[in-house]
Backbone and ligand atoms as CSV (ligand in chain L), in Angstrom:
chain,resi,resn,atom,element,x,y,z
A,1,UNK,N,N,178.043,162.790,54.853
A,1,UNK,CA,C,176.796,163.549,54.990
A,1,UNK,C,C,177.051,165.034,54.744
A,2,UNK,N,N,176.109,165.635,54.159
A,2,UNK,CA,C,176.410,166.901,54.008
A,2,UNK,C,C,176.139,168.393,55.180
A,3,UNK,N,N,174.867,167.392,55.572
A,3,UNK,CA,C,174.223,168.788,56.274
A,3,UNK,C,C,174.303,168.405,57.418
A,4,UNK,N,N,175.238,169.372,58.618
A,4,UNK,CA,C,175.373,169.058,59.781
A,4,UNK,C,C,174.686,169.504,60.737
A,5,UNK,N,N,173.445,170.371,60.592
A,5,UNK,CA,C,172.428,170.561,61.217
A,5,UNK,C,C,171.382,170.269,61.399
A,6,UNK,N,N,170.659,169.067,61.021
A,6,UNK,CA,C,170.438,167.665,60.615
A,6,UNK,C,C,169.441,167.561,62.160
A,7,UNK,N,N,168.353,167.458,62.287
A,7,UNK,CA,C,168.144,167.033,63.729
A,7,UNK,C,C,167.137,165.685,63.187
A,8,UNK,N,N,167.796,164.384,64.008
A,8,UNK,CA,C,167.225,163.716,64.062
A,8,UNK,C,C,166.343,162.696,65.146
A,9,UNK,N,N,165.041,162.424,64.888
A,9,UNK,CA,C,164.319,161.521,65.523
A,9,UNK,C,C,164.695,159.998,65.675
A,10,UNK,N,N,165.131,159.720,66.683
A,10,UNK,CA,C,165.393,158.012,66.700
A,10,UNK,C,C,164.754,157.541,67.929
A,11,UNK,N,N,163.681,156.471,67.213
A,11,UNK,CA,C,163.343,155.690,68.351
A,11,UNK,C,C,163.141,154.145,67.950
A,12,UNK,N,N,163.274,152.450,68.742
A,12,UNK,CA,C,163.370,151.553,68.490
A,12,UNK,C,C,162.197,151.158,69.802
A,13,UNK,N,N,162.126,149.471,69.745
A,13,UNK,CA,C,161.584,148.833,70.595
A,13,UNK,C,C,162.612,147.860,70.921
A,14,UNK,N,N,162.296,146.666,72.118
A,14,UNK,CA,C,163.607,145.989,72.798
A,14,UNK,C,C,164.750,145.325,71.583
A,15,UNK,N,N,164.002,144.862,70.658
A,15,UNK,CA,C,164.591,143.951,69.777
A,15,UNK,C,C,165.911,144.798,68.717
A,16,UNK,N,N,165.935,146.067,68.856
A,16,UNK,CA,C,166.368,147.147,68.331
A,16,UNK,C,C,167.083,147.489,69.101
A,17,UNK,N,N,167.194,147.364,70.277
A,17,UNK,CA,C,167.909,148.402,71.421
A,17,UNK,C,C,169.483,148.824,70.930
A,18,UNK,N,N,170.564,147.803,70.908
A,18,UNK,CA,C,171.587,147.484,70.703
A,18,UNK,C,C,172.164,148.279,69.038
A,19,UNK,N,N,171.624,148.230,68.016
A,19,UNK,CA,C,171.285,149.049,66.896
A,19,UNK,C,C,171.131,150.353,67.202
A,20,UNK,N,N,169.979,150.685,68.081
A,20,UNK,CA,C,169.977,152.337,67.998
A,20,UNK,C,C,171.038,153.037,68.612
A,21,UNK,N,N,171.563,152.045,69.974
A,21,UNK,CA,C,172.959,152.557,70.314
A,21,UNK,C,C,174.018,152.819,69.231
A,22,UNK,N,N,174.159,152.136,68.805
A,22,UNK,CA,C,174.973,152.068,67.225
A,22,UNK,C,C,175.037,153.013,66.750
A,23,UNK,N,N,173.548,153.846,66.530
A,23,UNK,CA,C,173.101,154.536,64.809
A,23,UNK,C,C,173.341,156.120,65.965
A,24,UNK,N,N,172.891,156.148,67.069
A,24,UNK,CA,C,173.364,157.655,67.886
A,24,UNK,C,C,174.838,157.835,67.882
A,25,UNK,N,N,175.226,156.776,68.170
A,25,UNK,CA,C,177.115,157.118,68.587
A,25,UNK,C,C,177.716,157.563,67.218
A,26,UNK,N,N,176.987,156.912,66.262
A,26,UNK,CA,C,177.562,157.063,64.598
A,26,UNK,C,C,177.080,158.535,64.503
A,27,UNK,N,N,176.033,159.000,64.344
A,27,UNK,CA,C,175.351,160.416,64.621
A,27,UNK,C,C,176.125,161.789,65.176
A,28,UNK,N,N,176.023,160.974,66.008
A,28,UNK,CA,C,176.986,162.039,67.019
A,28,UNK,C,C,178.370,162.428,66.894
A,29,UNK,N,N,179.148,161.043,66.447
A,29,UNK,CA,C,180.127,161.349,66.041
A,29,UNK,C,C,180.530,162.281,64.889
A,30,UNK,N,N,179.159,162.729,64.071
A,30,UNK,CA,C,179.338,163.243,62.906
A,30,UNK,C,C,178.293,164.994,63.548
A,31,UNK,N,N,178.183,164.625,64.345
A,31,UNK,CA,C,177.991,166.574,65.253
A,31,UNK,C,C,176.042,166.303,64.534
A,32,UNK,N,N,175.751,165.142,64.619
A,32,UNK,CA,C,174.483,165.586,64.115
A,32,UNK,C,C,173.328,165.297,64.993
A,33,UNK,N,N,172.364,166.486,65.215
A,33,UNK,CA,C,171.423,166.277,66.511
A,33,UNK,C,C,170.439,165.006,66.870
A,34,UNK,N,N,170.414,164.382,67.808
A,34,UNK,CA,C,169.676,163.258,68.043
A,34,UNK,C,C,168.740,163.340,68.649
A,35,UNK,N,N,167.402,163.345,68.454
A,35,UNK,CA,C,166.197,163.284,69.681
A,35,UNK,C,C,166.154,161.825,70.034
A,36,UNK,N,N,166.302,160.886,71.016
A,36,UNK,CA,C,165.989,159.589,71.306
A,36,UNK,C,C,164.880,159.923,72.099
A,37,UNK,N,N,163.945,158.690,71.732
A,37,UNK,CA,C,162.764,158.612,72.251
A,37,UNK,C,C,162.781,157.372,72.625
A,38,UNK,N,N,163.887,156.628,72.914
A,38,UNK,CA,C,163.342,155.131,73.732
A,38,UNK,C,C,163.602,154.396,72.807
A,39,UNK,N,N,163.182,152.948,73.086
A,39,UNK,CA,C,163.271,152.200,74.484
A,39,UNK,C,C,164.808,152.657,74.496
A,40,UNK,N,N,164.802,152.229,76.257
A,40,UNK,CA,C,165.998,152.078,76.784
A,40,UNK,C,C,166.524,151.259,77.009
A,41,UNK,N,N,166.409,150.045,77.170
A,41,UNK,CA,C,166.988,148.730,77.368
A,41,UNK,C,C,166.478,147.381,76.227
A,42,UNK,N,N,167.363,146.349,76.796
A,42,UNK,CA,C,166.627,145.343,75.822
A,42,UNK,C,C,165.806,144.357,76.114
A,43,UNK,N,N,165.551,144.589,77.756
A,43,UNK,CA,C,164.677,143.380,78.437
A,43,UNK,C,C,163.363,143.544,79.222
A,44,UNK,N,N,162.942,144.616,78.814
A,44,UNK,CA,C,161.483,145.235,78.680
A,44,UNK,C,C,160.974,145.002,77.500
A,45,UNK,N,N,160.067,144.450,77.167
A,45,UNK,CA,C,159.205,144.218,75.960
A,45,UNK,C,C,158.206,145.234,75.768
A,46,UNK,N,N,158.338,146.095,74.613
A,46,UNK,CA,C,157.407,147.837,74.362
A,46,UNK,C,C,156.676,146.966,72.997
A,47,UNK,N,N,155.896,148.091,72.917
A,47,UNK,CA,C,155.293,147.801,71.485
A,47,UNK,C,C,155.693,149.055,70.492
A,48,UNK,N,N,156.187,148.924,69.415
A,48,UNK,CA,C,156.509,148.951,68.156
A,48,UNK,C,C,155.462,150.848,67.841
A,49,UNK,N,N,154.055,150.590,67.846
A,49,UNK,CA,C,153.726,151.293,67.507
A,49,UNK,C,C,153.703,152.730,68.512
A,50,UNK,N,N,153.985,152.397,69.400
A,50,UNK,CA,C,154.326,154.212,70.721
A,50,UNK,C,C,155.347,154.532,70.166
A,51,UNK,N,N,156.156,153.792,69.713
A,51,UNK,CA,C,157.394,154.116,69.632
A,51,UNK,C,C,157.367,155.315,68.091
A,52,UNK,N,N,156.668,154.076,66.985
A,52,UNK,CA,C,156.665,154.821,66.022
A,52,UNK,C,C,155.582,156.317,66.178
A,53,UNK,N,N,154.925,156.566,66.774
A,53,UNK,CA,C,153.984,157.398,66.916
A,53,UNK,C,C,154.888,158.892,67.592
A,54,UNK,N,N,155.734,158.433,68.399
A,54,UNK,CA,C,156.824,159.565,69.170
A,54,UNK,C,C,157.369,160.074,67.770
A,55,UNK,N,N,158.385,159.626,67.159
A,55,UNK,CA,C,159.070,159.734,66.040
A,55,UNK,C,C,158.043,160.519,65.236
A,56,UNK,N,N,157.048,159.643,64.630
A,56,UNK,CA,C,156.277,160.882,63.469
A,56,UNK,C,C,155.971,161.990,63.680
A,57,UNK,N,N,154.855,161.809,65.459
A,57,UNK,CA,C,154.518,163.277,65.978
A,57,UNK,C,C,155.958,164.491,65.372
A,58,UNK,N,N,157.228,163.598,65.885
A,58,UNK,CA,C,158.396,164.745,65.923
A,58,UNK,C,C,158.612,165.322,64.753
A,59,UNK,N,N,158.340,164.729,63.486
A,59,UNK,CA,C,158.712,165.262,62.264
A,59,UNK,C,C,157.551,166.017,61.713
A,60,UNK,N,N,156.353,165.613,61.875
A,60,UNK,CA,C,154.869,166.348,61.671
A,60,UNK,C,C,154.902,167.663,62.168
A,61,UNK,N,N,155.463,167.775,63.293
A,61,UNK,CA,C,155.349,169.064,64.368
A,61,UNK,C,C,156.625,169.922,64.124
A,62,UNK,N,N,157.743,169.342,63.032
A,62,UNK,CA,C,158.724,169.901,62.074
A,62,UNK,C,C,159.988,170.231,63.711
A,63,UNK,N,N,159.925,169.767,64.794
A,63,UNK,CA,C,160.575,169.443,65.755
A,63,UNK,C,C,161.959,168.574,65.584
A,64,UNK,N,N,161.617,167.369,64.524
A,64,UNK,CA,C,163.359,166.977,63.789
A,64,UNK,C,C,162.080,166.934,62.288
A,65,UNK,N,N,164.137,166.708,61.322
A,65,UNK,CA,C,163.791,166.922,60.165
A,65,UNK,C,C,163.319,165.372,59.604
A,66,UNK,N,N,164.207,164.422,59.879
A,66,UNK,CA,C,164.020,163.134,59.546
A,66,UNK,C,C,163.970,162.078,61.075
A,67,UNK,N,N,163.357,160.999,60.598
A,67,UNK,CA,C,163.541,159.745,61.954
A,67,UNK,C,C,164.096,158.411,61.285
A,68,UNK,N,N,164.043,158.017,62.401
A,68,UNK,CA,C,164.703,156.598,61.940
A,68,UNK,C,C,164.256,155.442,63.433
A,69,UNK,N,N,163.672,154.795,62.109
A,69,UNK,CA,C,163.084,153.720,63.173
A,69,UNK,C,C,163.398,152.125,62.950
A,70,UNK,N,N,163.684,151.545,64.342
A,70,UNK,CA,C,164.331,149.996,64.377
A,70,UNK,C,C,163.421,149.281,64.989
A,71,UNK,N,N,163.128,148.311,64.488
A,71,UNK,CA,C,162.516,146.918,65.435
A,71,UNK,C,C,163.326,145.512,65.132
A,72,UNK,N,N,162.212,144.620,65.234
A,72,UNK,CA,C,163.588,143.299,64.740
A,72,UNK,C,C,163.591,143.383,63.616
A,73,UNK,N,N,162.163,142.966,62.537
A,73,UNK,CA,C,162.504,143.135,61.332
A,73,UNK,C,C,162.040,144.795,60.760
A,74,UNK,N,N,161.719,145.782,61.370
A,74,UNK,CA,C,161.871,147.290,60.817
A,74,UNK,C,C,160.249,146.924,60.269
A,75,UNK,N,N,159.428,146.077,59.958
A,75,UNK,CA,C,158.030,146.249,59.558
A,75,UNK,C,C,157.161,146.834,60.292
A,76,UNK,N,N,157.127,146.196,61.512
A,76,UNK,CA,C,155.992,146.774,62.696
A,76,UNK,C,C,156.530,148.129,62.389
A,77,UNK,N,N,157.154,148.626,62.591
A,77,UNK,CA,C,157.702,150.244,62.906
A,77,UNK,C,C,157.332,150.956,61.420
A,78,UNK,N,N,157.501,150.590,60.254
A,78,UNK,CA,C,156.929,151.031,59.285
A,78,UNK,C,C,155.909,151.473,59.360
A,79,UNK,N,N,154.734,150.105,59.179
A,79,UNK,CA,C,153.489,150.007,58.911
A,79,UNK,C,C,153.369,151.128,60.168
A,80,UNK,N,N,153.414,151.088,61.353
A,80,UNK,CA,C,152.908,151.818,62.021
A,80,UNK,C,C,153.070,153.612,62.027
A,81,UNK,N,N,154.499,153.785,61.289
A,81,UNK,CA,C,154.612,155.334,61.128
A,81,UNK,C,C,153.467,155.997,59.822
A,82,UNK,N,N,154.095,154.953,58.667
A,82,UNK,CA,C,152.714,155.200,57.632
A,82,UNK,C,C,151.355,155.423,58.157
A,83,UNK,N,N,151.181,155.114,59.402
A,83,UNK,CA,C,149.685,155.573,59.400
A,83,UNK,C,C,149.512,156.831,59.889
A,84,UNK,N,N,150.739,157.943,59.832
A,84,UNK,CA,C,150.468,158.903,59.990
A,84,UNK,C,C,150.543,159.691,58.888
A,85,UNK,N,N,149.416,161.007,59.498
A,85,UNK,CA,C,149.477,161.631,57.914
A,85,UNK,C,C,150.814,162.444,57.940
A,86,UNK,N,N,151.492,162.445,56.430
A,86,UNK,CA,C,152.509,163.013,56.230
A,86,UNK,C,C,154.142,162.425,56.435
A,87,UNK,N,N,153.644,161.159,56.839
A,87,UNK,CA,C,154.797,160.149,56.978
A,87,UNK,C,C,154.970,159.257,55.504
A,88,UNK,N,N,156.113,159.437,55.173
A,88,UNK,CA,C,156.730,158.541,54.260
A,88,UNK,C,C,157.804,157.758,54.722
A,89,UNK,N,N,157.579,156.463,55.361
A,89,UNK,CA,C,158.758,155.588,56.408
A,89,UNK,C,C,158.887,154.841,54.974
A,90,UNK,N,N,160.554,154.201,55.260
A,90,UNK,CA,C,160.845,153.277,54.332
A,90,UNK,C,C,161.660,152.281,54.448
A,91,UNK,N,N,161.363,151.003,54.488
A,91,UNK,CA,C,161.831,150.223,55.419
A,91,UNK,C,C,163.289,149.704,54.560
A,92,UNK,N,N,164.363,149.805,54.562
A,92,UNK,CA,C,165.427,149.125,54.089
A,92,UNK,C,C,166.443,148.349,54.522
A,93,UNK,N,N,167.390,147.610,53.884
A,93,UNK,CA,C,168.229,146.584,54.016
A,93,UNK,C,C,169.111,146.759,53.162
A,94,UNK,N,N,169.058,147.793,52.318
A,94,UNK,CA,C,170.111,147.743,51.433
A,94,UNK,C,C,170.786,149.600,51.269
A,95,UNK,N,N,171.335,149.636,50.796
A,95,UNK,CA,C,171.960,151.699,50.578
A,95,UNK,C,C,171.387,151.754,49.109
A,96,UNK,N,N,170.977,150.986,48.468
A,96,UNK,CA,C,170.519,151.763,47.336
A,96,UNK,C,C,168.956,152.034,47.442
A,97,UNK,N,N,168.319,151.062,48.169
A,97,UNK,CA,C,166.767,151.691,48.086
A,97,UNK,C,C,166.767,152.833,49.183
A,98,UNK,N,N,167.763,152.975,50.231
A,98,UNK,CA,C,167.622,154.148,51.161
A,98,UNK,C,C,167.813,155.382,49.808
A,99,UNK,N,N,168.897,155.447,49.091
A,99,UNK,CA,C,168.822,156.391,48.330
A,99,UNK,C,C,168.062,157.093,47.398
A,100,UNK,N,N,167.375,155.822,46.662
A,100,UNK,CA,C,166.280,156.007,45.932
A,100,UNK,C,C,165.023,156.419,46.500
A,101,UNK,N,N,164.959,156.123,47.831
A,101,UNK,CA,C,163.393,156.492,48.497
A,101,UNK,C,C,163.135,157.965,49.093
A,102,UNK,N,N,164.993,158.186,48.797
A,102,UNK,CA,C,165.104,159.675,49.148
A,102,UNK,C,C,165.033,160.197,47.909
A,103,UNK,N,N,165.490,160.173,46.676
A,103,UNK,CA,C,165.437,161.124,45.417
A,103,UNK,C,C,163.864,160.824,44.879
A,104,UNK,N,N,162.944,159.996,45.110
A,104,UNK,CA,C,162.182,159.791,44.470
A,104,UNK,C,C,160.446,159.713,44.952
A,105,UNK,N,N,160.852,158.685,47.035
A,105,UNK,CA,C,160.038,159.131,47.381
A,105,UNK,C,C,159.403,160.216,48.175
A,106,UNK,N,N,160.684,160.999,48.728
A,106,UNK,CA,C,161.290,162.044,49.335
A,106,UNK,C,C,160.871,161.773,51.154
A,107,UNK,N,N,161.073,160.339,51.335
A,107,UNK,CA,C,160.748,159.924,52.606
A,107,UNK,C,C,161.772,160.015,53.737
A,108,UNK,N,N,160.772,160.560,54.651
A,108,UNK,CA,C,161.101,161.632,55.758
A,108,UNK,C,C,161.727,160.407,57.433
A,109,UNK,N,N,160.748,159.121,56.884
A,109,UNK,CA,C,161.506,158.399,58.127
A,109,UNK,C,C,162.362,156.881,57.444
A,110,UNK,N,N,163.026,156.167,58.042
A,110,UNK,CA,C,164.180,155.329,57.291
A,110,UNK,C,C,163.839,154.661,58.308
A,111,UNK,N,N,162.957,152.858,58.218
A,111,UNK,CA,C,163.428,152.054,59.038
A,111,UNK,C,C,163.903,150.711,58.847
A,112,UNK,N,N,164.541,149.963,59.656
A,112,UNK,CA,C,165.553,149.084,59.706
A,112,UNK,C,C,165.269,147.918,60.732
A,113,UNK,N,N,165.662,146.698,60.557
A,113,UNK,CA,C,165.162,145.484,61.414
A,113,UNK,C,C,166.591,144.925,61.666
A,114,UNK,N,N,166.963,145.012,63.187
A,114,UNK,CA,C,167.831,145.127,63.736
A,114,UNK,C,C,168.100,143.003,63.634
A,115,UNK,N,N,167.433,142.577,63.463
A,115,UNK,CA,C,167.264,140.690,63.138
A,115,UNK,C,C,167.564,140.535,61.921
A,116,UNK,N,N,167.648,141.302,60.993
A,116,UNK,CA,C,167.425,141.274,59.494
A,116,UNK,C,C,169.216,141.837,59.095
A,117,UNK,N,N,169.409,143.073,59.384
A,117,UNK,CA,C,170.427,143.390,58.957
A,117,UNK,C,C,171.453,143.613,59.708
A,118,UNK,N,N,172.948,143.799,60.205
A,118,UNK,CA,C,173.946,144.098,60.849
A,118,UNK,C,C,174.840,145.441,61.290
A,119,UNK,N,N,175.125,146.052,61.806
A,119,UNK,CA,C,174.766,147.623,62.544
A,119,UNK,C,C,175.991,148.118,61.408
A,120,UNK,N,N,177.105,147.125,60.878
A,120,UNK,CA,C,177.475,147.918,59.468
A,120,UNK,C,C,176.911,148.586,58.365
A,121,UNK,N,N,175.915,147.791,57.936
A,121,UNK,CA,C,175.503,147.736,57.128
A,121,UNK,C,C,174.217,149.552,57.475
A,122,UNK,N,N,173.791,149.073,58.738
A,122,UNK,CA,C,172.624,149.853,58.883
A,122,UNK,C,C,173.627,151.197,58.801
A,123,UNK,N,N,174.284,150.957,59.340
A,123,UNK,CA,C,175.172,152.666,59.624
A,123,UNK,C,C,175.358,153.254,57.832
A,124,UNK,N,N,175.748,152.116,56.851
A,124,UNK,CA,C,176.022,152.482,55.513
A,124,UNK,C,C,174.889,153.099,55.153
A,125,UNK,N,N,173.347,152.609,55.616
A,125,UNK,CA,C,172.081,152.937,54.922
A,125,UNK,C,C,171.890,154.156,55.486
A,126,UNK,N,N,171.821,154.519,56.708
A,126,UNK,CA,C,171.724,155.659,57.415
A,126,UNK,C,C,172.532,156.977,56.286
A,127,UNK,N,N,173.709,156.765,56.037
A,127,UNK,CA,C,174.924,157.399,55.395
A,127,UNK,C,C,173.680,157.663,54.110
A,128,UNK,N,N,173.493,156.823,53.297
A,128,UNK,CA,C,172.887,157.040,52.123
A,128,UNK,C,C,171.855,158.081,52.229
A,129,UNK,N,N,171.258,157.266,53.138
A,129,UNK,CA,C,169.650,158.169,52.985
A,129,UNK,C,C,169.664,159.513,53.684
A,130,UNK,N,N,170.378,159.788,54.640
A,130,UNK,CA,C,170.704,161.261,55.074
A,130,UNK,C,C,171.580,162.202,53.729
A,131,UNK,N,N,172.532,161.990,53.319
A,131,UNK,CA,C,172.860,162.214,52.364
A,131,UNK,C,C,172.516,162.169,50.724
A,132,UNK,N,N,171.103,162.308,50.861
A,132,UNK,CA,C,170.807,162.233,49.705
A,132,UNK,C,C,169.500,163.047,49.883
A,133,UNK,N,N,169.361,164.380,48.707
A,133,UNK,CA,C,168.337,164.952,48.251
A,133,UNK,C,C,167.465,164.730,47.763
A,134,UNK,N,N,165.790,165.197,48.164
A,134,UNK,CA,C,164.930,164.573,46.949
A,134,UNK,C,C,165.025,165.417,45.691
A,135,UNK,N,N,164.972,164.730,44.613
A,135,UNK,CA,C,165.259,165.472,43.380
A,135,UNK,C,C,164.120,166.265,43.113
A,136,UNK,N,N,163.001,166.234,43.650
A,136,UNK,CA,C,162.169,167.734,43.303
A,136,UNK,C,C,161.730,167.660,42.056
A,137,UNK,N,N,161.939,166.359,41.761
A,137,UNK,CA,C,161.220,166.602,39.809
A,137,UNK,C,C,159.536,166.137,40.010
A,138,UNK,N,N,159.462,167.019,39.175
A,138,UNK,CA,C,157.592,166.828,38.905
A,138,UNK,C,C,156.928,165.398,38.965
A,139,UNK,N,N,157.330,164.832,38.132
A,139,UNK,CA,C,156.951,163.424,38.189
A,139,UNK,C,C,156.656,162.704,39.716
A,140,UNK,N,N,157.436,163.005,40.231
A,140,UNK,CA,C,157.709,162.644,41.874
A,140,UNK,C,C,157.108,163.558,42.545
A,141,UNK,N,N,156.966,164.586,42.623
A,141,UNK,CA,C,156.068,165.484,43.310
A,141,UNK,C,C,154.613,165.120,42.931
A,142,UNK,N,N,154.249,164.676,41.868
A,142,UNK,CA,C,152.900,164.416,41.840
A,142,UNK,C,C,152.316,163.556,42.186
A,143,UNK,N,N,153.530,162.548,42.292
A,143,UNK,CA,C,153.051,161.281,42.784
A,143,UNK,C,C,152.884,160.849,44.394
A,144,UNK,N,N,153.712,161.964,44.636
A,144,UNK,CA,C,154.277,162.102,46.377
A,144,UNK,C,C,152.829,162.637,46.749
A,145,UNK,N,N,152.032,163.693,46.022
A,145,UNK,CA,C,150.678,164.379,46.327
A,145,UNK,C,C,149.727,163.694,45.916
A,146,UNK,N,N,149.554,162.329,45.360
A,146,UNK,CA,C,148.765,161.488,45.236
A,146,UNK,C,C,148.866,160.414,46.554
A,147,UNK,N,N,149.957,160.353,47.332
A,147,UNK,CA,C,149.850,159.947,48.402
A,147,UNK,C,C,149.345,160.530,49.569
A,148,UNK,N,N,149.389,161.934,49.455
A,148,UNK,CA,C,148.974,162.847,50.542
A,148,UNK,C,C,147.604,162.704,50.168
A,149,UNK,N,N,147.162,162.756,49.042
A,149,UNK,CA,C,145.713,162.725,49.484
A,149,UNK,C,C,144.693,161.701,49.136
L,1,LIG,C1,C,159.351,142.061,68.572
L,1,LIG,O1,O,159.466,140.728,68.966
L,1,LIG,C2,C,159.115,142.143,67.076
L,1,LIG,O2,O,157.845,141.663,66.775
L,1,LIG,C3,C,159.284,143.547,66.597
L,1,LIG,O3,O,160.563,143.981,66.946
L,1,LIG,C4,C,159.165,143.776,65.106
L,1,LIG,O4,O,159.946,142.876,64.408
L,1,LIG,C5,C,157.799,143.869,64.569
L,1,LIG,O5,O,157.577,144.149,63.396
């Protein structure tokens, strides 16, 4: 990763719990700021969308720069950040669409389904998509402002 001043939003629901532990300790280990917003355990059942709603508020209000959001399969938590304005969540499983959604869609939250993929793997995607710039080319900016409005 490049930029170590980096503040990030992380929040999950129960099915996630175990993952977000994962993705902070990995974080941290690399000196980079964490806001956790919950859940805290894995045997309380939350819903998906408080969770995602903490996280966006945080990046809307320019409070962290990026979030990252977990459920089992990372959809609920999507769909639900997208419905804020100015959220570009992107749900992945792989390090190359984390990368691409950063050069192209220049999306601000990264989420992940803790049932779906394995906390290696997620830690690799995390790596990608923090580390990677949006390329700022026109094409993509216009298209990024056809989503804003
Ligand atoms: C919780 O059981 C599960 O529905 C949730 O974690 C997520 O997968 C929803 O999209």
């Amino acid at each position: 990763m490049k930029n170590k001043q980096l503040k990030i939003a992380i929040a999950c629901d129960h099915a996630a719990y175990q993952l977000k532990i994962d993705i902070v300790q990995y974080l941290a280990s690399r000196q980079i700021d964490v806001l956790d917003f919950g859940t805290n355990n894995c045997t309380v059942s939350v819903d998906y969308p408080d969770f995602a709603c903490m996280v966006a508020q945080s990046i809307t209000s320019r409070e962290s720069d990026f979030g990252i959001l977990l459920c089992g399969t990372g959809i609920g938590m999507t769909i639900a950040a997208n419905k804020h304005n100015g959220i570009r969540c992107a749900l992945c499983s792989d390090t190359y669409s984390a990368k691409l959604t950063r050069l192209h869609n220049n999306a601000n939250v990264l989420s992940m389904g803790a049932r779906v993929i394995g906390s290696g793997l997620a830690l690799d995607i995390v790596d990608s998509f923090l580390s990677t710039e949006f390329s700022n080319e026109d094409r993509h900016n216009k298209r990024i402002a056809k989503l804003e409005n």
